[in-house]
C-alpha positions, 0 to 999 in steps of 0.5 A, a space after each residue: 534533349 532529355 540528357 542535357 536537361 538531366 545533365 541542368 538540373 545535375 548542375 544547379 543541384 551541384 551549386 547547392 552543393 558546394 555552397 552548402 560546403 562552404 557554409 559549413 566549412 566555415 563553423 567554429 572549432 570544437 572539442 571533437 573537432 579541434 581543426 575545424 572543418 575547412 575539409 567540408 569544402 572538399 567532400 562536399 565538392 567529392 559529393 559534386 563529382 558523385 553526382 555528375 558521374 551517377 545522375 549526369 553521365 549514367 544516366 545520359 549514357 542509358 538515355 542515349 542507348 534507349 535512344 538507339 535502340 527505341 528511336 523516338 521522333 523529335 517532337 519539333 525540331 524548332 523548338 529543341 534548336 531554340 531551347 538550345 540556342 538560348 542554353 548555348 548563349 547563357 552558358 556561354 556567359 557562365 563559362 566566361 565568368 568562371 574564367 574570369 575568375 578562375 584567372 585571377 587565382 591561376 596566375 601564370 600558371 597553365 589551365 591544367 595546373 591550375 585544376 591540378 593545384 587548386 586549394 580551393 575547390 569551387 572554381 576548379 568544380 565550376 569551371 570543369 561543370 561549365 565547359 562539360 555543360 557547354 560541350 554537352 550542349 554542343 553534342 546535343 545540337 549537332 545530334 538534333 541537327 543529324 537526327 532532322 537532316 538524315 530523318 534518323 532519331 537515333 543521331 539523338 540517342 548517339 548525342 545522349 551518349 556523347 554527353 554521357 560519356 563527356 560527363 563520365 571523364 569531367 566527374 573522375 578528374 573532378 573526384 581524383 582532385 578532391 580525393 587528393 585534397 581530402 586525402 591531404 596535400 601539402 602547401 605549395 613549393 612556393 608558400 613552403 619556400 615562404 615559410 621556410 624564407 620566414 623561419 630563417 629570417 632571424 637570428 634565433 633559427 640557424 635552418 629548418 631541419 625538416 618541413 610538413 605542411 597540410 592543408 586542413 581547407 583552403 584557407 586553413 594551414 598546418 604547419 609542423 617544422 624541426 628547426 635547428 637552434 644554437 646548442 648553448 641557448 637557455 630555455 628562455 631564449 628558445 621559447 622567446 625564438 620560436 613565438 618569434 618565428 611563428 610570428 614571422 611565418 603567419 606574416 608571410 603566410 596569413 592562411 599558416 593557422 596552425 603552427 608547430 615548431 619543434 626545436 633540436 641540434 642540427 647533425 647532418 650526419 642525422 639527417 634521413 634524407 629519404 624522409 620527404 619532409 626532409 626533403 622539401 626543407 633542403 629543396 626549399 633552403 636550395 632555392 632561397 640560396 639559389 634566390 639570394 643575391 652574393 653579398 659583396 665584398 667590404 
């Protein structure tokens, strides 16, 4: 009981957390910041994990193994089976929410993708800490249930450790997620086969040489691309060609904020095909291909 408790206040400290990560992600651009601070998103939901691995789960694991070794006598069991009926329901309630939601972002894609690839931070964070305070809440009964049925305490202790060591494994998904994020990751295949589809789509751009794409927070966007350009156009005609795919790209893509497009002369005996930005634009430039219907004869 006194491990889901901790396990409660863990949690509701952690929604502070992330709404103070939110907040501040949301400050202007400044001098020494000039790509703004989307990336608070991320630590603070880094922070999320750090705190469900020290305060939830190292200490249910030491609350469970004092437990085991001291066993205590339940108080009333009465009370502890209420407690946590209520607890059951309510977070019930909270886990369908954040399913709700979290459904309208995943798509088609399945539970593990969607915590895999989320750029946003929150719902994964919500929902992972909900399931976790779901199951703990479930250990904790079966182990309140096991302690008054064999009269042995020490069942209480073991349902401690079972939150703890559930805890343990739900904040090092959550802290690999957000180490990756804050790290760095690319846009998805999708979004990039949207930029690159946009990049193509007029007549000054003949193909994107070599793609990179970073996520500066979940709404924000760097795009930095080499495009292939016509080697007898004047500097006007680039210049007027590339404002003109930066404008087709921020249509397609609204979170693409910063963009760079360098111009150069295609050579495909140039091409360094193990540098990964070359890669994604070629895997990119296949699907569109793949994607486009055969154009049929006049």
């Amino acid at each position: 009981m006194l491990a889901e408790s901790v396990h409660s206040v863990a949690d509701s400290g952690d929604q502070i957390l992330l709404l103070l990560g939110r907040a501040r992600a949301e400050r202007a651009e400044t001098e020494q910041h000039p790509f703004g601070f989307g990336a608070e998103r991320y630590f603070y939901a880094f922070l999320v994990a750090v705190v469900l691995f020290v305060v939830g789960a190292a200490f249910s694991c030491y609350e469970g193994i004092e437990r085991i070794l001291h066993p205590e006598k339940l108080t009333s069991a009465v009370v502890a089976f209420a407690v946590l009926g209520i607890a059951i329901v309510l977070e019930s309630f909270s886990l369908r929410t954040a399913v709700r939601e979290s459904g309208e972002s995943r798509g088609d894609a399945s539970w593990r993708s969607f915590i895999r690839h989320a750029k946003a931070p929150e719902l994964p964070a919500v929902l992972l800490e909900d399931v976790a305070a779901l199951c703990g809440l479930l250990f904790a009964l079966i182990g309140v249930t096991l302690a008054t049925i064999t009269n042995d305490d020490r069942w209480d202790g073991a349902g401690s450790v079972a939150i703890g060591l559930l805890l343990g494994c739900v904040a090092i998904v959550l802290a690999t997620e957000m180490k990756s994020l804050l790290i760095g990751e690319s846009a998805g295949a999708d979004v990039e086969a949207s930029i690159v589809a946009a990049a193509q789509a007029g007549p000054e751009v003949e193909r994107v040489i070599h793609l990179r794409t970073l996520h500066l927070g979940p709404e924000t966007l760097l795009v930095a691309a080499k495009i292939a350009i016509r080697h007898d156009e004047s500097a006007a005609s680039v210049v007027e060609g590339i404002d003109a795919a930066e404008r087709r790209i921020r249509a397609a893509v609204p979170i693409a904020r910063l963009i760079f497009l360098e111009p150069d002369i295609y050579h495909a005996a140039r091409a360094d095909i193990t540098d990964p930005a070359v890669i994604a634009a070629s895997r990119v430039s296949r699907r569109a291909r793949r994607r486009s219907p055969p154009s049929s004869a006049s």
